[in-house]
Backbone of each chain as nested JSON, in Angstrom:
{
  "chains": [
    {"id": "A", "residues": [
      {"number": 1, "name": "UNK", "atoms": {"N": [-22.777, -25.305, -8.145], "CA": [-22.401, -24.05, -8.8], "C": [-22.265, -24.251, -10.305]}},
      {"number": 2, "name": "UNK", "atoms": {"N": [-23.007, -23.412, -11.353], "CA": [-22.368, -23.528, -12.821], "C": [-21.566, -22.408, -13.416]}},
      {"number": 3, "name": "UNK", "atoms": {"N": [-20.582, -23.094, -14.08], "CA": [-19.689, -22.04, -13.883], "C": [-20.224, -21.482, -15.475]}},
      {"number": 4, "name": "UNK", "atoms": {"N": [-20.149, -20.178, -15.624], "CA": [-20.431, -20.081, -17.138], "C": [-19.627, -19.176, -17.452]}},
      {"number": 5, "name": "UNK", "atoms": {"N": [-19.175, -19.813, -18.917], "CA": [-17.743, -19.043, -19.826], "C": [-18.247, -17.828, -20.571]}},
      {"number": 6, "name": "UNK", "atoms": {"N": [-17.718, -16.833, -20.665], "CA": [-18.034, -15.712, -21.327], "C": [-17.187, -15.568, -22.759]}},
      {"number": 7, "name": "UNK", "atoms": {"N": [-17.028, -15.978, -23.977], "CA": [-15.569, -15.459, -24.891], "C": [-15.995, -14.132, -25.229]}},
      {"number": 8, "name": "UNK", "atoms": {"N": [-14.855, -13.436, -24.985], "CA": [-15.047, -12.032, -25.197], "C": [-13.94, -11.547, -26.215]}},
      {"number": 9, "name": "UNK", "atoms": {"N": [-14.875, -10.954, -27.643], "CA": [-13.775, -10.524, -28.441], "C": [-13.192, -9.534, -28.423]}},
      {"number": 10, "name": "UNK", "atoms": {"N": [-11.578, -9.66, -29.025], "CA": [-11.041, -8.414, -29.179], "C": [-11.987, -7.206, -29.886]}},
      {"number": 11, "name": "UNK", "atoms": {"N": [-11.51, -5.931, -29.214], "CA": [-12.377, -4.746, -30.251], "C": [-13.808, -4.928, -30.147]}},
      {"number": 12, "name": "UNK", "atoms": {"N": [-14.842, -5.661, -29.065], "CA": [-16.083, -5.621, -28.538], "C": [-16.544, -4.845, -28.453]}},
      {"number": 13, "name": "UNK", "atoms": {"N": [-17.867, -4.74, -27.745], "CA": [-18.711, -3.743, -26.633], "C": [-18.319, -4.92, -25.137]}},
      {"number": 14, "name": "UNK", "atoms": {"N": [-17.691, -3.755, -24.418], "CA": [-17.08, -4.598, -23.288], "C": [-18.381, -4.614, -21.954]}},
      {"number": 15, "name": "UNK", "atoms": {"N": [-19.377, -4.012, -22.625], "CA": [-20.725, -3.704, -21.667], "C": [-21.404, -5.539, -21.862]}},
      {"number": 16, "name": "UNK", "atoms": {"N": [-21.319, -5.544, -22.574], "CA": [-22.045, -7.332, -22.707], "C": [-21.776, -8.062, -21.74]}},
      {"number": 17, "name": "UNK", "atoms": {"N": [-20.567, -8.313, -21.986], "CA": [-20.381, -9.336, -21.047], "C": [-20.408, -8.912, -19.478]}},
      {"number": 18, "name": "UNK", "atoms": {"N": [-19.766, -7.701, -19.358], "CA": [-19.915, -6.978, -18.119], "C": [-21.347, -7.172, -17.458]}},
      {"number": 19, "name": "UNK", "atoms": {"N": [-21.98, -6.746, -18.115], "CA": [-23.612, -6.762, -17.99], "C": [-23.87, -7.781, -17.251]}},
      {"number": 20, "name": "UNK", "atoms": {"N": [-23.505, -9.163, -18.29], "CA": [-24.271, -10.85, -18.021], "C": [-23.577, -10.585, -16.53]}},
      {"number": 21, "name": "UNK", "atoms": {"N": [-22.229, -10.417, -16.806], "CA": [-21.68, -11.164, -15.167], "C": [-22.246, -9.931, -13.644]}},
      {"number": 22, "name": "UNK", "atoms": {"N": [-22.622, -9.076, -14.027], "CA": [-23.367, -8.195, -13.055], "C": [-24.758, -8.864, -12.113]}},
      {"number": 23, "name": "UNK", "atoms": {"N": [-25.472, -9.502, -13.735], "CA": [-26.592, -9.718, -13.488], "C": [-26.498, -11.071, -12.557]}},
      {"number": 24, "name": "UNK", "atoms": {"N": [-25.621, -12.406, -13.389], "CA": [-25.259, -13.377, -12.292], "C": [-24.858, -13.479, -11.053]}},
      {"number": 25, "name": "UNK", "atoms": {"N": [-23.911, -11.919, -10.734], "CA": [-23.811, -11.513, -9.854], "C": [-24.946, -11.284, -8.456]}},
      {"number": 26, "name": "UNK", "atoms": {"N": [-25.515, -10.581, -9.281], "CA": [-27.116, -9.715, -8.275], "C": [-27.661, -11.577, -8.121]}},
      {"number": 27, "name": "UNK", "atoms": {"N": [-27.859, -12.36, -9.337], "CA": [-28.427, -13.258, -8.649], "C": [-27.848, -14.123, -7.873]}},
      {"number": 28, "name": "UNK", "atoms": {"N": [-26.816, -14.17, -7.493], "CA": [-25.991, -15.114, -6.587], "C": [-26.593, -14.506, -5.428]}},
      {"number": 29, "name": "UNK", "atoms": {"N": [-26.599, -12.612, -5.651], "CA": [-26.669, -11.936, -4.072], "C": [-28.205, -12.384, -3.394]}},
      {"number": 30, "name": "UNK", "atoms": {"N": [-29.004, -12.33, -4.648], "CA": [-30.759, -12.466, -3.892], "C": [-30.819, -14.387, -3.934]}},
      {"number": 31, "name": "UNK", "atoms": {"N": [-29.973, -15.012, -4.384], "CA": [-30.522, -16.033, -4.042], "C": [-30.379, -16.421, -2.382]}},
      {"number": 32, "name": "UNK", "atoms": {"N": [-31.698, -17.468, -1.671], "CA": [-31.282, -18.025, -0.467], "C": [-30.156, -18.457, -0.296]}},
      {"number": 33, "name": "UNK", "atoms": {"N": [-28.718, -18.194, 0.504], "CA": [-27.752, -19.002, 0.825], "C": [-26.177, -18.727, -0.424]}},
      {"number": 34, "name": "UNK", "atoms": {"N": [-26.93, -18.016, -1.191], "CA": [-26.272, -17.632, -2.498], "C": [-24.624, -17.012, -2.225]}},
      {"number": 35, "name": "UNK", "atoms": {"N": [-24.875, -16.264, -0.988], "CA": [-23.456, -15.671, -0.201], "C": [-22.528, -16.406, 0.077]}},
      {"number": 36, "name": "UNK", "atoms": {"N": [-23.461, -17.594, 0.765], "CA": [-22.011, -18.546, 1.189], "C": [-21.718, -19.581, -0.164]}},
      {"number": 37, "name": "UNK", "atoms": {"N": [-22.124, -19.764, -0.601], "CA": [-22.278, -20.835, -1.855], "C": [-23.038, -20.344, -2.948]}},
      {"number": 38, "name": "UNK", "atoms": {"N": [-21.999, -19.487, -3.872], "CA": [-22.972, -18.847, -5.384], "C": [-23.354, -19.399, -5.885]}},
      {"number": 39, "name": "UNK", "atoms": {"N": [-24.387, -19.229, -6.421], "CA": [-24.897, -20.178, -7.979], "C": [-24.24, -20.384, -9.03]}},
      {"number": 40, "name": "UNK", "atoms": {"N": [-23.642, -18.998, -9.928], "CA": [-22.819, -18.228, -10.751], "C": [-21.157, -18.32, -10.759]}},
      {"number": 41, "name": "UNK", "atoms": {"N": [-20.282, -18.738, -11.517], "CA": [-19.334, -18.396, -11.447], "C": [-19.073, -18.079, -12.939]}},
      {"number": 42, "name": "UNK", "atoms": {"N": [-18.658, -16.491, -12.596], "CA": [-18.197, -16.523, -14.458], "C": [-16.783, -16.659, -14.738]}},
      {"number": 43, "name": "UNK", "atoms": {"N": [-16.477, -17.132, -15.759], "CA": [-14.913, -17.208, -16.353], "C": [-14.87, -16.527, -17.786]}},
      {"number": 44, "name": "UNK", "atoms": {"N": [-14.147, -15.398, -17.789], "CA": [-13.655, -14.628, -19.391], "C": [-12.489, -15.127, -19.452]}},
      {"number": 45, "name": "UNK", "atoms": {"N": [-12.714, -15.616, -20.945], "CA": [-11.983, -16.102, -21.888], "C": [-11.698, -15.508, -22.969]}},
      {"number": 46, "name": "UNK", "atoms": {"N": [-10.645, -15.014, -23.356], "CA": [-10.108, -13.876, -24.9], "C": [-9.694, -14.915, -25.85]}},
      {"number": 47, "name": "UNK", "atoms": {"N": [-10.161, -14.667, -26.683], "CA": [-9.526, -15.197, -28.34], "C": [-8.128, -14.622, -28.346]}},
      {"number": 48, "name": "UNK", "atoms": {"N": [-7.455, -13.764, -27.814], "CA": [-6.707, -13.88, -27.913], "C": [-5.169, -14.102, -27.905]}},
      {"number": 49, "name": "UNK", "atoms": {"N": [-3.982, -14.233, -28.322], "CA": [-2.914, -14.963, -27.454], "C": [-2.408, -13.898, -26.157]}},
      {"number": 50, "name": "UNK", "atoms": {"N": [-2.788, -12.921, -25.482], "CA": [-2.484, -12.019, -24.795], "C": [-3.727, -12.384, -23.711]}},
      {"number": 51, "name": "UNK", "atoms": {"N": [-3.866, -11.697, -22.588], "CA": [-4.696, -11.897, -21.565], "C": [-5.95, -10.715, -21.256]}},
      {"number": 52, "name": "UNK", "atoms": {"N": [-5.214, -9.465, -22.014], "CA": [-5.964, -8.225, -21.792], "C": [-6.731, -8.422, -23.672]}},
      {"number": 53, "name": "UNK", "atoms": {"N": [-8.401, -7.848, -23.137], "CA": [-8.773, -7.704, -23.84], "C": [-9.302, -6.011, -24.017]}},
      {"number": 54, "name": "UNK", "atoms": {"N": [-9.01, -5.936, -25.701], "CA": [-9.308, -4.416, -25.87], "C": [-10.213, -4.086, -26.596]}},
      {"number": 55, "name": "UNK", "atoms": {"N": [-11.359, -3.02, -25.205], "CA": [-12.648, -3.02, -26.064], "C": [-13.165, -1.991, -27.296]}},
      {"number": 56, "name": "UNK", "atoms": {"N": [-13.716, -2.194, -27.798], "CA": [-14.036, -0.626, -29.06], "C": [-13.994, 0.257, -28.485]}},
      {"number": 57, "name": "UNK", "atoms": {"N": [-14.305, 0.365, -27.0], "CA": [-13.86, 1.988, -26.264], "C": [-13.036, 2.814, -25.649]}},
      {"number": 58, "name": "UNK", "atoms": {"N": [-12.11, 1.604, -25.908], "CA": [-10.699, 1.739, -25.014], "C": [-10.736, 1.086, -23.729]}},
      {"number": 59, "name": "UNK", "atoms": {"N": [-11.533, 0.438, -23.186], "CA": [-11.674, -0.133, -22.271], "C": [-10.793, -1.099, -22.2]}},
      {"number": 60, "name": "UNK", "atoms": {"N": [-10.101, -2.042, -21.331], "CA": [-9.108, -2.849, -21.375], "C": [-9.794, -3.711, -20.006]}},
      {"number": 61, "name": "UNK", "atoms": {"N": [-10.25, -5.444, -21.107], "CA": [-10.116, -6.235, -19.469], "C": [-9.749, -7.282, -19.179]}},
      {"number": 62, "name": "UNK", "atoms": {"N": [-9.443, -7.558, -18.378], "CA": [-8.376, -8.601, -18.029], "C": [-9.108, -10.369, -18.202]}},
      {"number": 63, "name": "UNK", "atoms": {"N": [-8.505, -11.309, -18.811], "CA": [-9.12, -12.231, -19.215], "C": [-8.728, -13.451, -18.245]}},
      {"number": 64, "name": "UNK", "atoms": {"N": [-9.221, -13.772, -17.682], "CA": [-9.052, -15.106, -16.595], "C": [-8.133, -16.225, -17.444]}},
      {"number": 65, "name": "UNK", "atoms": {"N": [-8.184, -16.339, -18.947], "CA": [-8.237, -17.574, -19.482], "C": [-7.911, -17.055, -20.907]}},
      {"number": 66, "name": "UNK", "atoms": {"N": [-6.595, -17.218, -21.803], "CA": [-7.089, -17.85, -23.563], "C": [-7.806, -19.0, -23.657]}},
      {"number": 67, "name": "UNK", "atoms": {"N": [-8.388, -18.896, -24.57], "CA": [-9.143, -20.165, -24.984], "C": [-8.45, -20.995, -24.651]}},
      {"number": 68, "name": "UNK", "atoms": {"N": [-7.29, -20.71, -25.432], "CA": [-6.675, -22.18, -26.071], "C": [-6.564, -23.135, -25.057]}},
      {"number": 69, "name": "UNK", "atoms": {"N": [-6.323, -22.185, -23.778], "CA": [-5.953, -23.063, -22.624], "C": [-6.718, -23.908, -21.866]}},
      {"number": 70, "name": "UNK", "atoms": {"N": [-8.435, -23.548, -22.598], "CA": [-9.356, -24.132, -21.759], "C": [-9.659, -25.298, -22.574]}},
      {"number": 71, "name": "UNK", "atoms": {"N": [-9.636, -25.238, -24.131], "CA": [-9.787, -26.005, -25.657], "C": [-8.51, -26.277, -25.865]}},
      {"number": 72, "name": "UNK", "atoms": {"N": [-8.31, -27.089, -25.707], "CA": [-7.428, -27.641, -26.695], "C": [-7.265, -27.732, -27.949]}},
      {"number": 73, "name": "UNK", "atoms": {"N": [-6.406, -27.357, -28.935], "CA": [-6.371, -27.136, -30.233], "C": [-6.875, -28.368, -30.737]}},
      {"number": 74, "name": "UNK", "atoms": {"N": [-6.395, -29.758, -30.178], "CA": [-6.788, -31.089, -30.571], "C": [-8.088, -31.437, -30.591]}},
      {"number": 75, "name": "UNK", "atoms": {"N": [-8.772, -31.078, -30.228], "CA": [-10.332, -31.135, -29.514], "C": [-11.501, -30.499, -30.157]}},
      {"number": 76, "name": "UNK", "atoms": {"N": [-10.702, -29.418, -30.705], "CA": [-11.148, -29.013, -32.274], "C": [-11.145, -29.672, -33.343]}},
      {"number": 77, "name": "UNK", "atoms": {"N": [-9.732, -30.284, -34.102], "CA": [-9.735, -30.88, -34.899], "C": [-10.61, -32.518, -35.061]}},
      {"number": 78, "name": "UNK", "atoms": {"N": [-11.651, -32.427, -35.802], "CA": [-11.747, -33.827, -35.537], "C": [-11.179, -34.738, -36.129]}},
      {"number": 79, "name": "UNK", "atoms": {"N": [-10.741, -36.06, -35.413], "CA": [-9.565, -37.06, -35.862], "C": [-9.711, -37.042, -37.542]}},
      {"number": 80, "name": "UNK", "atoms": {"N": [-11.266, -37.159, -38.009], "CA": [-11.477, -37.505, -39.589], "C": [-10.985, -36.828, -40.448]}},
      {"number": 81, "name": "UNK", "atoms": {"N": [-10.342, -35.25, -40.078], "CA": [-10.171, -34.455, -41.553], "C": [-8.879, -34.697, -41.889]}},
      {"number": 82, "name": "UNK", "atoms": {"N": [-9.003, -34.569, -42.906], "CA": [-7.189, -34.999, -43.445], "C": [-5.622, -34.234, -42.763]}},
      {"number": 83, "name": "UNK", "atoms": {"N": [-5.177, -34.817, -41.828], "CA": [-3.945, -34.22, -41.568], "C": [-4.162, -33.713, -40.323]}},
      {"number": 84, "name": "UNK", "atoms": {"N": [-5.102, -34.734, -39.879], "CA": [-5.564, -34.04, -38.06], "C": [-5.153, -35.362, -37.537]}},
      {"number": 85, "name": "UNK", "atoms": {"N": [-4.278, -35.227, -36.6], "CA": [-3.268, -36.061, -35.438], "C": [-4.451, -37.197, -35.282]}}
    ]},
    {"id": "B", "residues": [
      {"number": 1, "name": "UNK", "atoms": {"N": [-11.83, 17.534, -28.755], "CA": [-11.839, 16.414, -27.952], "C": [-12.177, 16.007, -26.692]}},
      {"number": 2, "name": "UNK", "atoms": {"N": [-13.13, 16.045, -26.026], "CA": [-13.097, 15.715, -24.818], "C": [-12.793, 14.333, -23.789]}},
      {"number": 3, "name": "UNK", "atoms": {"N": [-11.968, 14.401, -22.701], "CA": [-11.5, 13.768, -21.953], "C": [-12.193, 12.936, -20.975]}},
      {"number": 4, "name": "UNK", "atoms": {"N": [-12.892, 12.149, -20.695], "CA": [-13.798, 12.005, -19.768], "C": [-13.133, 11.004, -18.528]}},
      {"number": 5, "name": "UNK", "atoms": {"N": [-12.953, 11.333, -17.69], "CA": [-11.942, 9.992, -16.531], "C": [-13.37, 9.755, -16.026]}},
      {"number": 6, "name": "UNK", "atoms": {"N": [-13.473, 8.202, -15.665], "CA": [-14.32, 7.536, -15.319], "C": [-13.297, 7.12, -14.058]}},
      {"number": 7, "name": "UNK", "atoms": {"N": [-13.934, 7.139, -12.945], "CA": [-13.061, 6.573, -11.457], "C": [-14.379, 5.138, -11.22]}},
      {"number": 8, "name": "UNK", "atoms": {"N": [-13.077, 4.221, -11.276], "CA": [-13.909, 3.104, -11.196], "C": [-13.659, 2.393, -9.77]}},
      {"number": 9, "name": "UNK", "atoms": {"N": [-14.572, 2.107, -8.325], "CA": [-13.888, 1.559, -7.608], "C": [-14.081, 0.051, -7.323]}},
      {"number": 10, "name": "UNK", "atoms": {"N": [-13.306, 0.128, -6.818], "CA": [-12.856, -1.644, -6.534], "C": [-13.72, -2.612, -6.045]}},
      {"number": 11, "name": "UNK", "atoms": {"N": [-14.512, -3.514, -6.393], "CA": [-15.524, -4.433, -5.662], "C": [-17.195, -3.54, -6.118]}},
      {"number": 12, "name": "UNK", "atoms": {"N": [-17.284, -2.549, -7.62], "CA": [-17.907, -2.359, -8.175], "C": [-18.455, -3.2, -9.042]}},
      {"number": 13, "name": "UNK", "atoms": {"N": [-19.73, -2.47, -9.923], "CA": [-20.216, -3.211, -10.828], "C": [-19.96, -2.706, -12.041]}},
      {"number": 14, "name": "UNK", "atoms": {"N": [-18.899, -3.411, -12.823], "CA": [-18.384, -2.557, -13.668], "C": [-18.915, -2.578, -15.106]}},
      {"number": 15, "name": "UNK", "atoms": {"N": [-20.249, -2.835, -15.303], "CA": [-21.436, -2.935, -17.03], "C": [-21.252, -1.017, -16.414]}},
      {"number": 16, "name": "UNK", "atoms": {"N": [-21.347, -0.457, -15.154], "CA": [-21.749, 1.158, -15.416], "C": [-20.471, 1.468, -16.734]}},
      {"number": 17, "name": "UNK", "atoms": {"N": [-19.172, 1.446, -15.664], "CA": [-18.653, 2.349, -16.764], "C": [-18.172, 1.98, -17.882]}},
      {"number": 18, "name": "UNK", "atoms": {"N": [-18.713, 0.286, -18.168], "CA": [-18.431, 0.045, -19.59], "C": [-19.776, 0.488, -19.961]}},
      {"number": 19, "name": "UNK", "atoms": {"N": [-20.061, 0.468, -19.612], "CA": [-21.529, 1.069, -20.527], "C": [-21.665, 2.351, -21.311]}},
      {"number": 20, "name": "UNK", "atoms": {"N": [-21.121, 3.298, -20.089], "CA": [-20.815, 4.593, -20.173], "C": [-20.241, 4.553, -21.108]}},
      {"number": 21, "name": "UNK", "atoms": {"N": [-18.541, 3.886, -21.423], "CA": [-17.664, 3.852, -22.271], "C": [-18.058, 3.74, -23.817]}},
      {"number": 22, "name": "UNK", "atoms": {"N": [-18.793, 2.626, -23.732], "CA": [-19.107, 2.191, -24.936], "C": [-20.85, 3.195, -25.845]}},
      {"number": 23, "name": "UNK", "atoms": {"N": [-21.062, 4.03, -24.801], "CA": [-22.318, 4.922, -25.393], "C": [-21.426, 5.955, -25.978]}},
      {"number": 24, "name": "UNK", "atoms": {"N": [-20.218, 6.576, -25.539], "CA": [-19.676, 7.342, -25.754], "C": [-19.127, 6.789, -27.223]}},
      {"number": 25, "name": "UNK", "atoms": {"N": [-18.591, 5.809, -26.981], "CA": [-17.872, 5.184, -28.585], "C": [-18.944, 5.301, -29.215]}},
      {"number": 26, "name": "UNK", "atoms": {"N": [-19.936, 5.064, -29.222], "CA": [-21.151, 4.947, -30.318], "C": [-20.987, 6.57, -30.521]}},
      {"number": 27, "name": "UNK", "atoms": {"N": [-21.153, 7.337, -29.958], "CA": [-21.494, 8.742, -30.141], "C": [-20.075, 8.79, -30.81]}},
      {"number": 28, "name": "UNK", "atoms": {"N": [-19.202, 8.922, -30.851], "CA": [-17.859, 8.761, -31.346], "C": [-18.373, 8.565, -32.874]}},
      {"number": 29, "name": "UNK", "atoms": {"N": [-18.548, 6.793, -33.398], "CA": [-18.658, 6.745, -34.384], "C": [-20.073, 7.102, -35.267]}},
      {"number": 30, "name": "UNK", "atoms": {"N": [-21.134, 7.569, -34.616], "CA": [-22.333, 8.285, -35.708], "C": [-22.046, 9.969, -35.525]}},
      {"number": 31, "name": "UNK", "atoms": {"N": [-20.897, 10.739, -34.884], "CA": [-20.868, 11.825, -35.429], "C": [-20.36, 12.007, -36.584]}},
      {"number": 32, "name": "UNK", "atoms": {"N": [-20.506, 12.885, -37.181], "CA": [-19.734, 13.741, -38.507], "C": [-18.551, 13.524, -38.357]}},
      {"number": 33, "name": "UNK", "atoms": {"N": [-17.315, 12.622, -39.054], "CA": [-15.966, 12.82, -39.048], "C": [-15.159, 12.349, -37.743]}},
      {"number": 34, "name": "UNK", "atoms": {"N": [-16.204, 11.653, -36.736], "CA": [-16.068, 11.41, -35.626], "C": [-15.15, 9.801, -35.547]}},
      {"number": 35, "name": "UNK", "atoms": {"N": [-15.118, 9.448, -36.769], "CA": [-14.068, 8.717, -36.773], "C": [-12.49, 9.131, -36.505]}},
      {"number": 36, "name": "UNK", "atoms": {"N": [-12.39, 10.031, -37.441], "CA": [-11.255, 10.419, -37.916], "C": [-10.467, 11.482, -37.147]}},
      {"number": 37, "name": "UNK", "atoms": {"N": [-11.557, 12.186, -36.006], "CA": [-11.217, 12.641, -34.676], "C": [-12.48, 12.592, -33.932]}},
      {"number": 38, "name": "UNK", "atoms": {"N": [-12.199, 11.207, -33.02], "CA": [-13.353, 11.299, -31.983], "C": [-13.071, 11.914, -30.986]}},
      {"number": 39, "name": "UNK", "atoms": {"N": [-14.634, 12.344, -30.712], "CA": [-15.216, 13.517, -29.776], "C": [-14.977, 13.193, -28.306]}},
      {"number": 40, "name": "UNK", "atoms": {"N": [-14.803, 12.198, -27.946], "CA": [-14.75, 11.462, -26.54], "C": [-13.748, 10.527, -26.564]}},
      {"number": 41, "name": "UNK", "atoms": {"N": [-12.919, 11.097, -25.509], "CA": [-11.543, 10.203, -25.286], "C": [-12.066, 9.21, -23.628]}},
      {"number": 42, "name": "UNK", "atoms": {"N": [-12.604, 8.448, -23.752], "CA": [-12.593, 7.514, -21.94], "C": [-11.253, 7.295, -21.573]}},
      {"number": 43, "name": "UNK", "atoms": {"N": [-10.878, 7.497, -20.059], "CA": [-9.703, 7.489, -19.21], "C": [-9.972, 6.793, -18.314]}},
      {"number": 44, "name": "UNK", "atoms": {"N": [-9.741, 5.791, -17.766], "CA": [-10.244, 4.95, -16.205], "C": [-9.159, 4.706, -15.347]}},
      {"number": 45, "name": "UNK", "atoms": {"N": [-9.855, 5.374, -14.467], "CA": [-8.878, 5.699, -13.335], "C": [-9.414, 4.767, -12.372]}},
      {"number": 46, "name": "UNK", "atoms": {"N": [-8.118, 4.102, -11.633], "CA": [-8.598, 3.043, -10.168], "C": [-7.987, 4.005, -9.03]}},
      {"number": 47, "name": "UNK", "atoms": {"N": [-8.751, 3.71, -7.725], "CA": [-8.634, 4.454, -6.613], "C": [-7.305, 3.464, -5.977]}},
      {"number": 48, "name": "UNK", "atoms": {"N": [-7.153, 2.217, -6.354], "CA": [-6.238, 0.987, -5.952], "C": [-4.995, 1.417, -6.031]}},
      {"number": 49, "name": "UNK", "atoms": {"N": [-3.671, 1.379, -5.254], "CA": [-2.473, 0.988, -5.362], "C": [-2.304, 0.733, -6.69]}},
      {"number": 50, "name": "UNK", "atoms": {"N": [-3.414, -0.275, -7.174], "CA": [-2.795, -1.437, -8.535], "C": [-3.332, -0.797, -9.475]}},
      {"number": 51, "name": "UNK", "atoms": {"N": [-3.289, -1.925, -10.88], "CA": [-3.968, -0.944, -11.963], "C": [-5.128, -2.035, -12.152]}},
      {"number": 52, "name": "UNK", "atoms": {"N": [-5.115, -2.971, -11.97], "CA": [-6.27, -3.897, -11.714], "C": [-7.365, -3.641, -10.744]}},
      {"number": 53, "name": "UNK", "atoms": {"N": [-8.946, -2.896, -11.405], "CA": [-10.353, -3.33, -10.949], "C": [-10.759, -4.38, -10.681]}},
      {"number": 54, "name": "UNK", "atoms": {"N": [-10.685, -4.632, -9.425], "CA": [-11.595, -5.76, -9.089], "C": [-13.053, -6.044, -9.059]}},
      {"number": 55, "name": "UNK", "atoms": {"N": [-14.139, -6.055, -9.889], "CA": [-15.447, -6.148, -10.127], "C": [-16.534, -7.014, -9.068]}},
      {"number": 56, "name": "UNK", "atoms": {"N": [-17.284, -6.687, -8.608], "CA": [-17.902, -7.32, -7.645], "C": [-18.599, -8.608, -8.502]}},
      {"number": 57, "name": "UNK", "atoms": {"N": [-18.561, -8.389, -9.965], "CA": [-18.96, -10.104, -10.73], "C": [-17.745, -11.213, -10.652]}},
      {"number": 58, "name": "UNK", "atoms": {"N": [-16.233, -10.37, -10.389], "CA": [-15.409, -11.457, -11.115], "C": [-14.349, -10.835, -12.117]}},
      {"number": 59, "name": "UNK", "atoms": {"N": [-15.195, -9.833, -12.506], "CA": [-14.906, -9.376, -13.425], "C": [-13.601, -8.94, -13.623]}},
      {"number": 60, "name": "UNK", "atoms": {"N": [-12.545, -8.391, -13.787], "CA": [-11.115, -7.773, -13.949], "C": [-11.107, -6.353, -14.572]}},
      {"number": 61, "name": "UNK", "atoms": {"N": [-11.287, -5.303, -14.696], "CA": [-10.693, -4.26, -15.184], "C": [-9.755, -3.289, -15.533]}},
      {"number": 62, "name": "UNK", "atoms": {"N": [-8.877, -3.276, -16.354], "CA": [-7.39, -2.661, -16.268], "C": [-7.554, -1.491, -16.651]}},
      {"number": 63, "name": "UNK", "atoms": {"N": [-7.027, -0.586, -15.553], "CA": [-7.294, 1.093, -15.424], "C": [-6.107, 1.443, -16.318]}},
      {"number": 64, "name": "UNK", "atoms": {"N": [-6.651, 2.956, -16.921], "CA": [-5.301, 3.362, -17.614], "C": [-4.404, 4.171, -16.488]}},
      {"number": 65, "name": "UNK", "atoms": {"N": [-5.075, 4.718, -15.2], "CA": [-3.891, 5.226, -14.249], "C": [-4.637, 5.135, -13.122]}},
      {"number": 66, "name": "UNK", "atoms": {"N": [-3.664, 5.378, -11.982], "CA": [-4.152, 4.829, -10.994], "C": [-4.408, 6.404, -10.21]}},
      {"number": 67, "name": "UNK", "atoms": {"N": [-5.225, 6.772, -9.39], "CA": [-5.594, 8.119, -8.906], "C": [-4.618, 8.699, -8.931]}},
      {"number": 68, "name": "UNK", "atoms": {"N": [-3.516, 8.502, -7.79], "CA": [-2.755, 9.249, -7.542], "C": [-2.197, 9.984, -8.612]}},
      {"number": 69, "name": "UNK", "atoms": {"N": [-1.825, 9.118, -9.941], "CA": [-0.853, 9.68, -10.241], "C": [-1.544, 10.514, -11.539]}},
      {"number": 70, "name": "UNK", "atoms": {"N": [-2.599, 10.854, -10.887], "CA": [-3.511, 12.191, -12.317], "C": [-3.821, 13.14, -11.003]}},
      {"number": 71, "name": "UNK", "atoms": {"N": [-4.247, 12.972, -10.078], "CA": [-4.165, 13.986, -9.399], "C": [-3.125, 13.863, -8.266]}},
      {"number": 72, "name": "UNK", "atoms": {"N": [-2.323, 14.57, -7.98], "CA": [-1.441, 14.455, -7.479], "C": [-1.657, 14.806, -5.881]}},
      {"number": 73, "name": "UNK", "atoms": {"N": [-0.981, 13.995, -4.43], "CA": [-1.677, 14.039, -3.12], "C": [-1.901, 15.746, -2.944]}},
      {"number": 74, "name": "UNK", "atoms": {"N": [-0.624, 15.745, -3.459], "CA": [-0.291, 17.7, -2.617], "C": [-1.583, 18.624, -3.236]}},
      {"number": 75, "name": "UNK", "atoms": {"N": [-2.199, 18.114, -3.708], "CA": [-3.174, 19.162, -4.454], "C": [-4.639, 19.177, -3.826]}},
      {"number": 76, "name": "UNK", "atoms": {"N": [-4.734, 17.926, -2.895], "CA": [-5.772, 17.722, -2.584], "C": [-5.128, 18.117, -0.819]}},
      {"number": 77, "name": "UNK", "atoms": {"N": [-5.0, 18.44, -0.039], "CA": [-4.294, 18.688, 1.045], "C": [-3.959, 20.513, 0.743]}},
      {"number": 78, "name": "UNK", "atoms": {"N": [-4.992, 21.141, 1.681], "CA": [-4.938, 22.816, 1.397], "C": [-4.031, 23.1, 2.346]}},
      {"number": 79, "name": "UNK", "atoms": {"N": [-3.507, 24.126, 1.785], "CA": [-2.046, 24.336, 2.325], "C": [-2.168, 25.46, 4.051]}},
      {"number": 80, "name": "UNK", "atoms": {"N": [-3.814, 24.984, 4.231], "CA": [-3.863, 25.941, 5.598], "C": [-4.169, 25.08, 6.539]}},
      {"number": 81, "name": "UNK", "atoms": {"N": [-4.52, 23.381, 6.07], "CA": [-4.118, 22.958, 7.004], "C": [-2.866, 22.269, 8.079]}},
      {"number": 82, "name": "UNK", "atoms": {"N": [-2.911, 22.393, 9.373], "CA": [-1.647, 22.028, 10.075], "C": [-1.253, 20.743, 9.456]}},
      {"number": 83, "name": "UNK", "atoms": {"N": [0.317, 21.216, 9.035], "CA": [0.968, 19.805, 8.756], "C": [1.218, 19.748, 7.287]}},
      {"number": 84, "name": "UNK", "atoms": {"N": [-0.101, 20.778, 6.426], "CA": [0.09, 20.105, 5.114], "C": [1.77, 21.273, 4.325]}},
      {"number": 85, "name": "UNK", "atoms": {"N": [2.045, 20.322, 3.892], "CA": [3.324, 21.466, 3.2], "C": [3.13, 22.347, 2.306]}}
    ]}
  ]
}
């Protein structure tokens, strides 16, 4: 299975990502065997520190994941720049 | 202003009514002044107990109300049938 991350920004088009994970969807459904064992797993992730993301249309959706929690702030920084742990 | 409730149900594919949502925002922001009072208000309503859409991708959707409580039971229940109050 690959799981694939979506980051979805605050104040978006909440159709994008919706879209991708529809389409991974349909293909989990037509693949052989795809039912019992998907191909696809998506995970949304928000930039931001809250869980609901809010789209340019008012749309509101719920985020599996902040980043931060999947990145580590450390993991960003690389050891070399001045004043990184 | 118009109101538009989108009823979204549960174990849907939910790119429709973000899609929907977000054509409407576009029409929103290339009308005349359509910033400053847009023409299309989106409302998403879940048929669920909860306020959480469950998306047949994965997906999460957070309704702004849940059926019941925009249309109310007694209204849908005609008052000639046996039983209804």
């Amino acid at each position: 299975m690959k799981k694939i991350l979506i980051i979805v920004p605050d104040g978006g088009m909440l159709f994008e990502a919706a879209g991708i994970a529809d389409i991974l969807m349909q293909a989990n459904r037509l693949h052989p065997g795809g039912l019992a064992q998907p191909c696809y797993r998506i995970i949304i992730a928000t930039t931001q520190p809250h869980q609901v993301i809010h789209g340019q249309s008012g749309l509101n959706l719920l985020a599996d994941y902040r980043l931060p929690e999947l990145i580590p702030v450390s993991r960003l920084i690389p050891s070399s720049l001045p004043g990184a742990a």
